[in-house]
N, CA, C and O atoms as a Maestro MAE file, in Angstrom:
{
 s_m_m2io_version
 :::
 2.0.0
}

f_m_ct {
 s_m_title
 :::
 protein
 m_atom[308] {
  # First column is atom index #
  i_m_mmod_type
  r_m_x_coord
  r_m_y_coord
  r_m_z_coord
  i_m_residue_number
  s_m_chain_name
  s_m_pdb_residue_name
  s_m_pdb_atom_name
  i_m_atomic_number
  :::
  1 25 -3.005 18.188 25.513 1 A "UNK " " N  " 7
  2 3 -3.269 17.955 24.110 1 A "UNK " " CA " 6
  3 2 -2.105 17.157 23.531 1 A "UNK " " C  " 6
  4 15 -0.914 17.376 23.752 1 A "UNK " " O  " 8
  5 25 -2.648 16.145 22.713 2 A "UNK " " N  " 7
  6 3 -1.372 15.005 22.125 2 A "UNK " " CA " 6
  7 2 -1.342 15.259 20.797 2 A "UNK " " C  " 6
  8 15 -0.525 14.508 20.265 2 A "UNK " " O  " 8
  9 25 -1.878 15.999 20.010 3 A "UNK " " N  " 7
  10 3 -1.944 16.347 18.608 3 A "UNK " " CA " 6
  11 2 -0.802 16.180 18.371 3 A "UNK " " C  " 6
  12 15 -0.729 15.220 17.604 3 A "UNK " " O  " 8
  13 25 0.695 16.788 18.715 4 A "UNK " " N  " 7
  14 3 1.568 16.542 18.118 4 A "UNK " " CA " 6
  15 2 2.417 15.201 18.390 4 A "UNK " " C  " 6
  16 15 3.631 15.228 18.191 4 A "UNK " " O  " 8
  17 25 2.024 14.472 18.674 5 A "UNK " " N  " 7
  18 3 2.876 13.301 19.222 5 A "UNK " " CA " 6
  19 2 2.179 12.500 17.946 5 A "UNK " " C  " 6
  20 15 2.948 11.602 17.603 5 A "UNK " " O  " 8
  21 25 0.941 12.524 17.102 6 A "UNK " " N  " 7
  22 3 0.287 11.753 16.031 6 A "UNK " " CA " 6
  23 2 1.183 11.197 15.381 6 A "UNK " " C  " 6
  24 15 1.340 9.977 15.343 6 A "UNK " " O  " 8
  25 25 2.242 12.469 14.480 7 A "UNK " " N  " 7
  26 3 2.763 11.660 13.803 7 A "UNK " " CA " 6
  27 2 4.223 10.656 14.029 7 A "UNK " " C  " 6
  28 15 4.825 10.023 13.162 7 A "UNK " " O  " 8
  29 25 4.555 10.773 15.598 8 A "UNK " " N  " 7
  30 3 5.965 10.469 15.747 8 A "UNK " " CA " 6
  31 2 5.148 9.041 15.948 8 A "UNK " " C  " 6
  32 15 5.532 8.036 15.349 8 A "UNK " " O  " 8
  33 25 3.752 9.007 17.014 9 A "UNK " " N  " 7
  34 3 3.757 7.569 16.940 9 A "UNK " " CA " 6
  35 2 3.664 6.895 15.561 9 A "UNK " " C  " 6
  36 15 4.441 5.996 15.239 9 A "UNK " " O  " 8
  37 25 2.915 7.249 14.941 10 A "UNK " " N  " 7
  38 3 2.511 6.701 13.603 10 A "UNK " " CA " 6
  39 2 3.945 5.858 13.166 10 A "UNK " " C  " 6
  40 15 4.003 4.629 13.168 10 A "UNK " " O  " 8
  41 25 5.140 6.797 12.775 11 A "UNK " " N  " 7
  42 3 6.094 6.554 12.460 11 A "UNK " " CA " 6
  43 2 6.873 5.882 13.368 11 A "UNK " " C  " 6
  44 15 8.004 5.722 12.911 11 A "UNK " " O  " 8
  45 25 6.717 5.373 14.590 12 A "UNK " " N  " 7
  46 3 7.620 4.257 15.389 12 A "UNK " " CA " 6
  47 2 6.555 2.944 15.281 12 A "UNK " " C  " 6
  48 15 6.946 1.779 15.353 12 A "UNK " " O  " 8
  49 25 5.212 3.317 15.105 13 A "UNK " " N  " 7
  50 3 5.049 2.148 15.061 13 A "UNK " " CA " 6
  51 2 4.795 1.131 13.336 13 A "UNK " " C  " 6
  52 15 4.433 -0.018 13.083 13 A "UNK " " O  " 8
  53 25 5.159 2.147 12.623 14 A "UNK " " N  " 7
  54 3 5.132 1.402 11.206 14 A "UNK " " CA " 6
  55 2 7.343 1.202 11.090 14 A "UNK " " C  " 6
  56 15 7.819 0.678 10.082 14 A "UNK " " O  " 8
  57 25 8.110 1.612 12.028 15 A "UNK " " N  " 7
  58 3 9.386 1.414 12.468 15 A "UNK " " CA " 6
  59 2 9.643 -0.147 12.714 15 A "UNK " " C  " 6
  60 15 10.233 -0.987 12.033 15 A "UNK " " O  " 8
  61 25 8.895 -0.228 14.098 16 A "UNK " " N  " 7
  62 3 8.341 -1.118 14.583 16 A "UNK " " CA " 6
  63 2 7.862 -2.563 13.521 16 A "UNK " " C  " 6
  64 15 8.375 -3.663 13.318 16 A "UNK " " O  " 8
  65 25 6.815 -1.972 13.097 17 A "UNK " " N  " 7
  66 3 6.407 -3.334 12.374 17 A "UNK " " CA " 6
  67 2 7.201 -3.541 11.012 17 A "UNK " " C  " 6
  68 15 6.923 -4.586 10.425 17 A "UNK " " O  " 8
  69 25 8.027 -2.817 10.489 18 A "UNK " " N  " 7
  70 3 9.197 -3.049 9.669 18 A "UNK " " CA " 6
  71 2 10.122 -4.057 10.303 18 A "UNK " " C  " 6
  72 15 10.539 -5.127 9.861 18 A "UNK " " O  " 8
  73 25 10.310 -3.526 11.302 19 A "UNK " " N  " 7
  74 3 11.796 -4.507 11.810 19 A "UNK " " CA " 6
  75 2 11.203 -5.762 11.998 19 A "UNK " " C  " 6
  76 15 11.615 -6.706 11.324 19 A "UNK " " O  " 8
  77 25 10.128 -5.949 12.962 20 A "UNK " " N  " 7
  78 3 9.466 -7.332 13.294 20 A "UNK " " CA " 6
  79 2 9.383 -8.080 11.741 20 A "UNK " " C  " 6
  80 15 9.848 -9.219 11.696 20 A "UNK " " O  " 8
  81 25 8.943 -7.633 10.746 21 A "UNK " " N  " 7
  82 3 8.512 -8.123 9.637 21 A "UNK " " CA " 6
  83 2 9.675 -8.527 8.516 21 A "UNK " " C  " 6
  84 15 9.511 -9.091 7.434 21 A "UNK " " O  " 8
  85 25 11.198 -7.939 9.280 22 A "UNK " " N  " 7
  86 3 12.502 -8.401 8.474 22 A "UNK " " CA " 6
  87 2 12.932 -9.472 9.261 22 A "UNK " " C  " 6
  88 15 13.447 -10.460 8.738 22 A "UNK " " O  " 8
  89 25 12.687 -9.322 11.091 23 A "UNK " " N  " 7
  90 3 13.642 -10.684 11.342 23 A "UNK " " CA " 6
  91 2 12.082 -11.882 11.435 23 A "UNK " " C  " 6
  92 15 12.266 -12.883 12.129 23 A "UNK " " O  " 8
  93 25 11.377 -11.809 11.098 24 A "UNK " " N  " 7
  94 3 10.266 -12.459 10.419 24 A "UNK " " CA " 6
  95 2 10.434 -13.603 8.823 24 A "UNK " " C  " 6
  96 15 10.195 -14.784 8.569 24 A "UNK " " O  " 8
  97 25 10.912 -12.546 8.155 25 A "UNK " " N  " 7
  98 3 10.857 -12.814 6.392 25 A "UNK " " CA " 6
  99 2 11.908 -14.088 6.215 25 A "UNK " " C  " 6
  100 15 11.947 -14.888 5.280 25 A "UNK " " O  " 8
  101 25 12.597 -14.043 7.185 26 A "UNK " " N  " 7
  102 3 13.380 -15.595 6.887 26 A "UNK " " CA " 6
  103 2 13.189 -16.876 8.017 26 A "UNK " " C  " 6
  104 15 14.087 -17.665 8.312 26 A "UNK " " O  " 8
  105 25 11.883 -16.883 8.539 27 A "UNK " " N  " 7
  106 3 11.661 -17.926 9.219 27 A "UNK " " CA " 6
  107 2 10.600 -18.812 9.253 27 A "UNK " " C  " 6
  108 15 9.706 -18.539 10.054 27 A "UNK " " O  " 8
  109 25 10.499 -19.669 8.671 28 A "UNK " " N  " 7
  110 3 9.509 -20.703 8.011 28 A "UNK " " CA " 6
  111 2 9.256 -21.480 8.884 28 A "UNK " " C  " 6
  112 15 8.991 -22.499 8.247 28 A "UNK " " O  " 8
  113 25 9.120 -21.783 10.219 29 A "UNK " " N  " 7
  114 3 8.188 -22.013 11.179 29 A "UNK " " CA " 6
  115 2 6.379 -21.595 11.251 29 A "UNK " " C  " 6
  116 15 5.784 -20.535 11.053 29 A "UNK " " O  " 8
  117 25 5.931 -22.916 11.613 30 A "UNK " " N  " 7
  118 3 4.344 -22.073 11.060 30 A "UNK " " CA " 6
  119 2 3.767 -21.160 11.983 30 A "UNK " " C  " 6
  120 15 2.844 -20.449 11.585 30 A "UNK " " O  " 8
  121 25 4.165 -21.070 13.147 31 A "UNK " " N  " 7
  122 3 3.812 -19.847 14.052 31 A "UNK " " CA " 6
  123 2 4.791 -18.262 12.925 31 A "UNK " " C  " 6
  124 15 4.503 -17.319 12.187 31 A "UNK " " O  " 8
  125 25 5.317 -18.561 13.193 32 A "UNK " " N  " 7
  126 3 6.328 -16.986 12.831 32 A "UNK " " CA " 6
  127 2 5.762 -16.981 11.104 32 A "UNK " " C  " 6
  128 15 5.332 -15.842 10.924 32 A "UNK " " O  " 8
  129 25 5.669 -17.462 10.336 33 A "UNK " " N  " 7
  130 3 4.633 -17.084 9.168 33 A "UNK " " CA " 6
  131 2 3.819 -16.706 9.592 33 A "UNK " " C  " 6
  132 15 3.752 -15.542 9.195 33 A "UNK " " O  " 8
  133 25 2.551 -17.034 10.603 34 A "UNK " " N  " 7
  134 3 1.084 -16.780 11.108 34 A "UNK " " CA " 6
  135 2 1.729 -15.763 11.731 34 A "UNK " " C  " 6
  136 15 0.977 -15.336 10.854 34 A "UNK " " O  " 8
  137 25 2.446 -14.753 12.434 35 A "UNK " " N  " 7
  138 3 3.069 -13.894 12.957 35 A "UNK " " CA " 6
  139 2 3.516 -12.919 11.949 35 A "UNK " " C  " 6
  140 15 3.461 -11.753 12.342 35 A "UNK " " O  " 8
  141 25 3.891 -13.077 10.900 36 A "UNK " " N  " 7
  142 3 4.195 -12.221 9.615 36 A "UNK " " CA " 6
  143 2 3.079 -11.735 9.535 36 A "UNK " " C  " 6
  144 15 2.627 -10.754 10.126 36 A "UNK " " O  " 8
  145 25 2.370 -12.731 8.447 37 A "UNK " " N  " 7
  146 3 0.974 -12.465 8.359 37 A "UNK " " CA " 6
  147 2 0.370 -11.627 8.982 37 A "UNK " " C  " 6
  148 15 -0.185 -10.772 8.291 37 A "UNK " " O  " 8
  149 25 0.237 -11.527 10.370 38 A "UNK " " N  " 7
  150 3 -0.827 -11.116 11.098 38 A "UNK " " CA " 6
  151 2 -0.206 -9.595 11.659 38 A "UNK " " C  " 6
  152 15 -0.995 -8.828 12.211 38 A "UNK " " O  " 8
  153 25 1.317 -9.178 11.482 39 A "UNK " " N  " 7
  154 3 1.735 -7.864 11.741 39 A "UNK " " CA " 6
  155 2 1.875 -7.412 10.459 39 A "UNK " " C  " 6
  156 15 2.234 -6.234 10.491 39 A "UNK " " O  " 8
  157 25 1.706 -7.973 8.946 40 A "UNK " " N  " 7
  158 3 1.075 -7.702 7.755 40 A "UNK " " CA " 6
  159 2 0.313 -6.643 7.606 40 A "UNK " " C  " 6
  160 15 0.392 -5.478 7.215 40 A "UNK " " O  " 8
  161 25 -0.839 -7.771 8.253 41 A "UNK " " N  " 7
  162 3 -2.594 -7.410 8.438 41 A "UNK " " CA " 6
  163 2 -2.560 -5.513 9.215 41 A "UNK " " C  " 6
  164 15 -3.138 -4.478 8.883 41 A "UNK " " O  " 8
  165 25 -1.722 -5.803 10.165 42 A "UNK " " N  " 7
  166 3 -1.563 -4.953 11.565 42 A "UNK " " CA " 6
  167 2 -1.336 -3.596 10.835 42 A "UNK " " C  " 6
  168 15 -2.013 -2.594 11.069 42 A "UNK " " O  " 8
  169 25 -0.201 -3.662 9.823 43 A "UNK " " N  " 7
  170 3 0.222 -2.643 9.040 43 A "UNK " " CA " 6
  171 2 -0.115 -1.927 8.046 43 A "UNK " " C  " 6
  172 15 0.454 -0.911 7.647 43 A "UNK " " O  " 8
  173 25 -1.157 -2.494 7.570 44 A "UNK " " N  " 7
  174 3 -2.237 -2.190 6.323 44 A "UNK " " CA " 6
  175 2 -3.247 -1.153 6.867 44 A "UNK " " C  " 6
  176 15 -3.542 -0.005 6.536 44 A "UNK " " O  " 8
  177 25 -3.668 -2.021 7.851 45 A "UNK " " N  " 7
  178 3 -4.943 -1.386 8.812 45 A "UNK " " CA " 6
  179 2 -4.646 -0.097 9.456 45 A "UNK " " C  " 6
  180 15 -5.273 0.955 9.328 45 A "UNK " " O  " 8
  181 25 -3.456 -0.362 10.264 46 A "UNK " " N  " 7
  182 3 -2.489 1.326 10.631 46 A "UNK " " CA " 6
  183 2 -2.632 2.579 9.693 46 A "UNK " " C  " 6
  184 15 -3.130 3.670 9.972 46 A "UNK " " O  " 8
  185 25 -1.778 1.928 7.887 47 A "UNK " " N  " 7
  186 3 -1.750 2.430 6.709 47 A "UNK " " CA " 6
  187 2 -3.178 3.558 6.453 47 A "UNK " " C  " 6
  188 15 -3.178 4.780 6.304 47 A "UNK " " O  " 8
  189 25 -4.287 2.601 6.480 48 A "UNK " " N  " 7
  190 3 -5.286 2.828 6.352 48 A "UNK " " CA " 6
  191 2 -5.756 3.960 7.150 48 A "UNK " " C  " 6
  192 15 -6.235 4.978 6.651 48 A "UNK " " O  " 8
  193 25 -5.632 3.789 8.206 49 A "UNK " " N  " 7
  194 3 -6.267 4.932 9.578 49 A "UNK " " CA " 6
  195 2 -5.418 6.105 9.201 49 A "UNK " " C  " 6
  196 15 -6.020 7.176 9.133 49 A "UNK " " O  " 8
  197 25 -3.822 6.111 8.880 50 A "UNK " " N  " 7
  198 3 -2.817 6.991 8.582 50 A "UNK " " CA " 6
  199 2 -3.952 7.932 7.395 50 A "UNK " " C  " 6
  200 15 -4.576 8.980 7.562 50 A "UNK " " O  " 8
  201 25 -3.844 6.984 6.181 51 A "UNK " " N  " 7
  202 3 -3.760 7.929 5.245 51 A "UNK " " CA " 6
  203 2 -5.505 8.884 5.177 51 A "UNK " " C  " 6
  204 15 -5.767 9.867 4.483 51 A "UNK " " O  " 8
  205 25 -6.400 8.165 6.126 52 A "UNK " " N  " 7
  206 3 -7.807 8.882 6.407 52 A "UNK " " CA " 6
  207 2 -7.416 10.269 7.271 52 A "UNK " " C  " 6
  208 15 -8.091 11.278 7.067 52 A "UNK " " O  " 8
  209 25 -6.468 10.298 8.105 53 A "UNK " " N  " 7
  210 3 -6.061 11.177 9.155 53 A "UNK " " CA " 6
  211 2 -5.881 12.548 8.821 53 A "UNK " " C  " 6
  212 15 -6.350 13.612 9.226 53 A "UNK " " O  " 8
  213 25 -4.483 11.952 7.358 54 A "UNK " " N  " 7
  214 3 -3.501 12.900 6.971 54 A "UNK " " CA " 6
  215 2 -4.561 14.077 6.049 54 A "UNK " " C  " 6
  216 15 -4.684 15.261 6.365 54 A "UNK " " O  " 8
  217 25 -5.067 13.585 5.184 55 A "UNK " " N  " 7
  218 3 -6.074 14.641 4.109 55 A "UNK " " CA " 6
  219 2 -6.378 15.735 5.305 55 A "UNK " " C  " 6
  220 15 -5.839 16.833 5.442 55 A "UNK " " O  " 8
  221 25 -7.292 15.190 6.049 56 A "UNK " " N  " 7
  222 3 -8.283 16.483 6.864 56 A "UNK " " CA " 6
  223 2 -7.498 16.977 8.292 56 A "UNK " " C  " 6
  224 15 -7.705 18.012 8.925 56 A "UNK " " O  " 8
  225 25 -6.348 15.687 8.640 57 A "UNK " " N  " 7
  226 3 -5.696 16.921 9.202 57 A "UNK " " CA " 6
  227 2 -4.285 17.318 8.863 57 A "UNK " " C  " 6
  228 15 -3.413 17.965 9.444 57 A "UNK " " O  " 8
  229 25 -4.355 16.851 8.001 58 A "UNK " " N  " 7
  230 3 -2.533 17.256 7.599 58 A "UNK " " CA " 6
  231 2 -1.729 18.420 8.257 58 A "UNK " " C  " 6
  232 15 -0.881 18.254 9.134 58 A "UNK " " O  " 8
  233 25 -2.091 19.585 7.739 59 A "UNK " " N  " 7
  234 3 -1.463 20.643 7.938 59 A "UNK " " CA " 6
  235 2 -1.232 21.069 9.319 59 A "UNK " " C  " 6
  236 15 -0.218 21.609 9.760 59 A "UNK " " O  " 8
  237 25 -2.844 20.600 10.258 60 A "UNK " " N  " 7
  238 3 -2.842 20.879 11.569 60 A "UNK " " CA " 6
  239 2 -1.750 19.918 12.262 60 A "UNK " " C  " 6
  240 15 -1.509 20.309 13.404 60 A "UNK " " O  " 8
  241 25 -1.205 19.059 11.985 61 A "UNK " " N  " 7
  242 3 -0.599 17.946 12.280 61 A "UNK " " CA " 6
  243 2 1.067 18.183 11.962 61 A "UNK " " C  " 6
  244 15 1.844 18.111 12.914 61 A "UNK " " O  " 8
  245 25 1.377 18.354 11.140 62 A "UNK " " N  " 7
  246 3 2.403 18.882 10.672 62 A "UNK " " CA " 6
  247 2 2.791 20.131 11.266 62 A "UNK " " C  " 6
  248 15 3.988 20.313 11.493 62 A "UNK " " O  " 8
  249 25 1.548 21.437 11.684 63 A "UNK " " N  " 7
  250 3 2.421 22.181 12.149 63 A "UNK " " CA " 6
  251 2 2.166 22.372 13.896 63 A "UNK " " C  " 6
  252 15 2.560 23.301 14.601 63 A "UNK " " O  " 8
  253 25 1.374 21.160 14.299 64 A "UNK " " N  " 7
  254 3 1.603 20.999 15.490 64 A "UNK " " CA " 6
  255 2 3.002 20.531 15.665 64 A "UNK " " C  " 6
  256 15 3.790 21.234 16.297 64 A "UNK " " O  " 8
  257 25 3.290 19.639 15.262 65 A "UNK " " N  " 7
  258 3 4.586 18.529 15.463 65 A "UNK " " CA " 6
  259 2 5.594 19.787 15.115 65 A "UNK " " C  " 6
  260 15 6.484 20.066 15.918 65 A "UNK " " O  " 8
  261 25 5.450 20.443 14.054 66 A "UNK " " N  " 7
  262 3 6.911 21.345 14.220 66 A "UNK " " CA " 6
  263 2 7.182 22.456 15.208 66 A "UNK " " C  " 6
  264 15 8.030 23.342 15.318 66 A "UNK " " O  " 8
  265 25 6.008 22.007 15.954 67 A "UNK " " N  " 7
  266 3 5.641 23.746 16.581 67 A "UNK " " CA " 6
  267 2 6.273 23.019 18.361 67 A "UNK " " C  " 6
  268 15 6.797 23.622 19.298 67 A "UNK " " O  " 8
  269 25 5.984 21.811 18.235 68 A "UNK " " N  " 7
  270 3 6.465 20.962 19.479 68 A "UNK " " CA " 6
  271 2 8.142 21.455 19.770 68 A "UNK " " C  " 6
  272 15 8.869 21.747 18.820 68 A "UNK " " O  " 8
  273 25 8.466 21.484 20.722 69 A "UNK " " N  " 7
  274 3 9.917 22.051 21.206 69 A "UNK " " CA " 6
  275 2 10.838 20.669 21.021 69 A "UNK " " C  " 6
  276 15 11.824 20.646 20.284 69 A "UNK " " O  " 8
  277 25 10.569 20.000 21.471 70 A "UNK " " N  " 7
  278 3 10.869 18.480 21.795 70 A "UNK " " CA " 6
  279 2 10.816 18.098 20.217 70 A "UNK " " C  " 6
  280 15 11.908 17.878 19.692 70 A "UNK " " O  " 8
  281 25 10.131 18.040 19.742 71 A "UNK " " N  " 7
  282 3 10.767 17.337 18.274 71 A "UNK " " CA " 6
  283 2 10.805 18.061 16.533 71 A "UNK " " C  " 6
  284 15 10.866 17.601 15.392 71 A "UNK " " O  " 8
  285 25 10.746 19.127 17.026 72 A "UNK " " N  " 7
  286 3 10.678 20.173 15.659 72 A "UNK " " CA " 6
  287 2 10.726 19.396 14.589 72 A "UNK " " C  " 6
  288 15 9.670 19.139 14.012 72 A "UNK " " O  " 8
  289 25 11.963 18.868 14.113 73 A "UNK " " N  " 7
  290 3 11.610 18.616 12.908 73 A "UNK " " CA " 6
  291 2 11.989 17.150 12.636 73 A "UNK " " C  " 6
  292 15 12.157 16.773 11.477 73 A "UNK " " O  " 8
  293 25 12.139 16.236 13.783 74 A "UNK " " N  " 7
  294 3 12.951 15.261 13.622 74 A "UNK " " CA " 6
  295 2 11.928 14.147 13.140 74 A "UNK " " C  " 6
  296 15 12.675 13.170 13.102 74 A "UNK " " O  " 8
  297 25 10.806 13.741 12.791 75 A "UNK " " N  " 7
  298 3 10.182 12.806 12.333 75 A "UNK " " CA " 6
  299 2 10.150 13.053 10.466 75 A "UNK " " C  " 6
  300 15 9.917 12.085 9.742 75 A "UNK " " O  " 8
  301 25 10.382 14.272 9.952 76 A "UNK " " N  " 7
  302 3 10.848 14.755 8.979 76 A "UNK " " CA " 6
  303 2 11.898 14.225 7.935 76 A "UNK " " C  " 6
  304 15 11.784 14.111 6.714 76 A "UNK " " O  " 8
  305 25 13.197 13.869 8.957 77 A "UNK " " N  " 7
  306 3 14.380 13.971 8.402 77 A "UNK " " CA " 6
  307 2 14.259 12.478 7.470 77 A "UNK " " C  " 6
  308 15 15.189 12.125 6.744 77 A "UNK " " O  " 8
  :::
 }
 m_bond[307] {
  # First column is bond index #
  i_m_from
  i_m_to
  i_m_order
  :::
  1 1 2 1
  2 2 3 1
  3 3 4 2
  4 3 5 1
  5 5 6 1
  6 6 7 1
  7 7 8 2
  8 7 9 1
  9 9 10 1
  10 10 11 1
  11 11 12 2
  12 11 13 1
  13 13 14 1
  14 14 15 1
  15 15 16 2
  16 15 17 1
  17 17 18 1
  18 18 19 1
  19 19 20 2
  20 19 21 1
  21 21 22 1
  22 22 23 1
  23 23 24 2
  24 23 25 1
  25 25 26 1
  26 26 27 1
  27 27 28 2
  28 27 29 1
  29 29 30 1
  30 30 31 1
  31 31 32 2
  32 31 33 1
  33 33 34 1
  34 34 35 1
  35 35 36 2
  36 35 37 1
  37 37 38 1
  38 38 39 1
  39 39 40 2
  40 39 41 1
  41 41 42 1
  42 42 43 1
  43 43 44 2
  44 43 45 1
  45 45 46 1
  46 46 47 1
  47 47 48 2
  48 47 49 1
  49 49 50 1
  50 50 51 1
  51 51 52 2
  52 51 53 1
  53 53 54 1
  54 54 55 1
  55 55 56 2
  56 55 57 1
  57 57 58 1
  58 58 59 1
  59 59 60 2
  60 59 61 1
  61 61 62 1
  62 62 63 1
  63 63 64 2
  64 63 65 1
  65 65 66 1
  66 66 67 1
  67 67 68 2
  68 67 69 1
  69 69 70 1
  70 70 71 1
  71 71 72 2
  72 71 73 1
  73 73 74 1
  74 74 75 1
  75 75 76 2
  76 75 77 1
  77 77 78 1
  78 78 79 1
  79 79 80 2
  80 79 81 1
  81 81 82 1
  82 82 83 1
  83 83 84 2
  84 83 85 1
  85 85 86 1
  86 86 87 1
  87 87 88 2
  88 87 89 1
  89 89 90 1
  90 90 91 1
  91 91 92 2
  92 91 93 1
  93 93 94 1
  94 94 95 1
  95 95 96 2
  96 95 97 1
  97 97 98 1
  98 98 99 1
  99 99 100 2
  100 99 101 1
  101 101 102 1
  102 102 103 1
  103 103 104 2
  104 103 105 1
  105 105 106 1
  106 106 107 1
  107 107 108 2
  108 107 109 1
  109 109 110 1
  110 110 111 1
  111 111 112 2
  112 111 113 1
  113 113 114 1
  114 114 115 1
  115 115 116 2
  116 115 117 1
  117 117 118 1
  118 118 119 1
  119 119 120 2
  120 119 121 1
  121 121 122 1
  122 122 123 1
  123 123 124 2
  124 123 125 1
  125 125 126 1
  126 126 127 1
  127 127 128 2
  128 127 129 1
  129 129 130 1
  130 130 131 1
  131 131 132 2
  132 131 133 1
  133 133 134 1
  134 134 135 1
  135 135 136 2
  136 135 137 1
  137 137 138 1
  138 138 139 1
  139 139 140 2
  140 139 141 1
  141 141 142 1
  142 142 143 1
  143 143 144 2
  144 143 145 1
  145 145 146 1
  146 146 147 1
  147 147 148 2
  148 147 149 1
  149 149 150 1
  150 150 151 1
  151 151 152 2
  152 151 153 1
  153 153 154 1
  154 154 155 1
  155 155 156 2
  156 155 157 1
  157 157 158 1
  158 158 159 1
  159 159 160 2
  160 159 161 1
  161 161 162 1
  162 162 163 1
  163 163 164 2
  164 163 165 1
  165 165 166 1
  166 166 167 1
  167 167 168 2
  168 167 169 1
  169 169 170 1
  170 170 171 1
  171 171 172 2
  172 171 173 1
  173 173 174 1
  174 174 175 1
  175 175 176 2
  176 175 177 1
  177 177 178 1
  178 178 179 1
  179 179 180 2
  180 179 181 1
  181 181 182 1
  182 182 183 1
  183 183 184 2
  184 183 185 1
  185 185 186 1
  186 186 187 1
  187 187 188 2
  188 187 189 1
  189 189 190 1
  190 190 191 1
  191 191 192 2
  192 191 193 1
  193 193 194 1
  194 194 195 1
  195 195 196 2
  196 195 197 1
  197 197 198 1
  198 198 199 1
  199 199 200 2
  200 199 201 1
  201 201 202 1
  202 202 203 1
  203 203 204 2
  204 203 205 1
  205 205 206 1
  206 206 207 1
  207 207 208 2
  208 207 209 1
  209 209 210 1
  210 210 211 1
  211 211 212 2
  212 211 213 1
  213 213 214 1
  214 214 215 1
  215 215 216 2
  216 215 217 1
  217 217 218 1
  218 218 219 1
  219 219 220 2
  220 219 221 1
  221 221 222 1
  222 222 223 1
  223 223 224 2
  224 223 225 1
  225 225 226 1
  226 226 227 1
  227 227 228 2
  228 227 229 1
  229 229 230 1
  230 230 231 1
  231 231 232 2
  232 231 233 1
  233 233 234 1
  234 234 235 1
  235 235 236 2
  236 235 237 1
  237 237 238 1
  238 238 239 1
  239 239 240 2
  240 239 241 1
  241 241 242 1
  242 242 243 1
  243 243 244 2
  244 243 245 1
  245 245 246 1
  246 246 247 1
  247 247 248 2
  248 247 249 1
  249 249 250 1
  250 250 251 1
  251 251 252 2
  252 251 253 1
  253 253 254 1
  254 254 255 1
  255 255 256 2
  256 255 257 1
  257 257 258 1
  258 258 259 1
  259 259 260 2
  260 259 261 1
  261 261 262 1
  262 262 263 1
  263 263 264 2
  264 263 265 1
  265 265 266 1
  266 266 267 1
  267 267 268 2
  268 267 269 1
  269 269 270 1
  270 270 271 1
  271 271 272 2
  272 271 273 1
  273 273 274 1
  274 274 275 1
  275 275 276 2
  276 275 277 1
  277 277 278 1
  278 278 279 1
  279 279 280 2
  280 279 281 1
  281 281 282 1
  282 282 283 1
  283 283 284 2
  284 283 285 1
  285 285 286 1
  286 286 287 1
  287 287 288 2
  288 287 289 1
  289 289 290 1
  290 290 291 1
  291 291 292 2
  292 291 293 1
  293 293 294 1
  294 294 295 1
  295 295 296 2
  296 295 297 1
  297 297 298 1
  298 298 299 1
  299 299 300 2
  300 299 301 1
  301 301 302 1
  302 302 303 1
  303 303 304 2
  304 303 305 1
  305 305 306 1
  306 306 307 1
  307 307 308 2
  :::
 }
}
């Protein structure tokens, strides 16, 4: 069962598309704009699936992940 691993990925990969999207924001090449853009797009859509997840399973999710040995409370901090 991966229930608790939900929210650590969630949170490396909106990590993830943060960083890509800062050494991104200062390069005006038309590929790496179309590359912004499109890990933009990537991050919205993530956003989206996130915040459908969290309502109905929140709690189960939350106290899977704290209940995990391996990462109690560290996606938290």
């Amino acid at each position: 069962m991966t229930l608790h691993h939900i929210i650590t990925v969630y949170n490396d990969m909106f990590n993830h598309m943060d960083g890509v999207m800062q050494a991104l924001a200062k390069k005006k090449t038309q590929s790496k704009e179309d590359l912004f853009f499109a890990v933009k797009l990537a991050q919205q859509k993530i956003s989206k699936y996130y915040a459908e997840v969290t309502p109905t399973m929140g709690m189960r999710l939350f106290s899977a992940h704290i209940l995990d040995p391996f990462q109690k409370l560290r996606s938290f901090r």
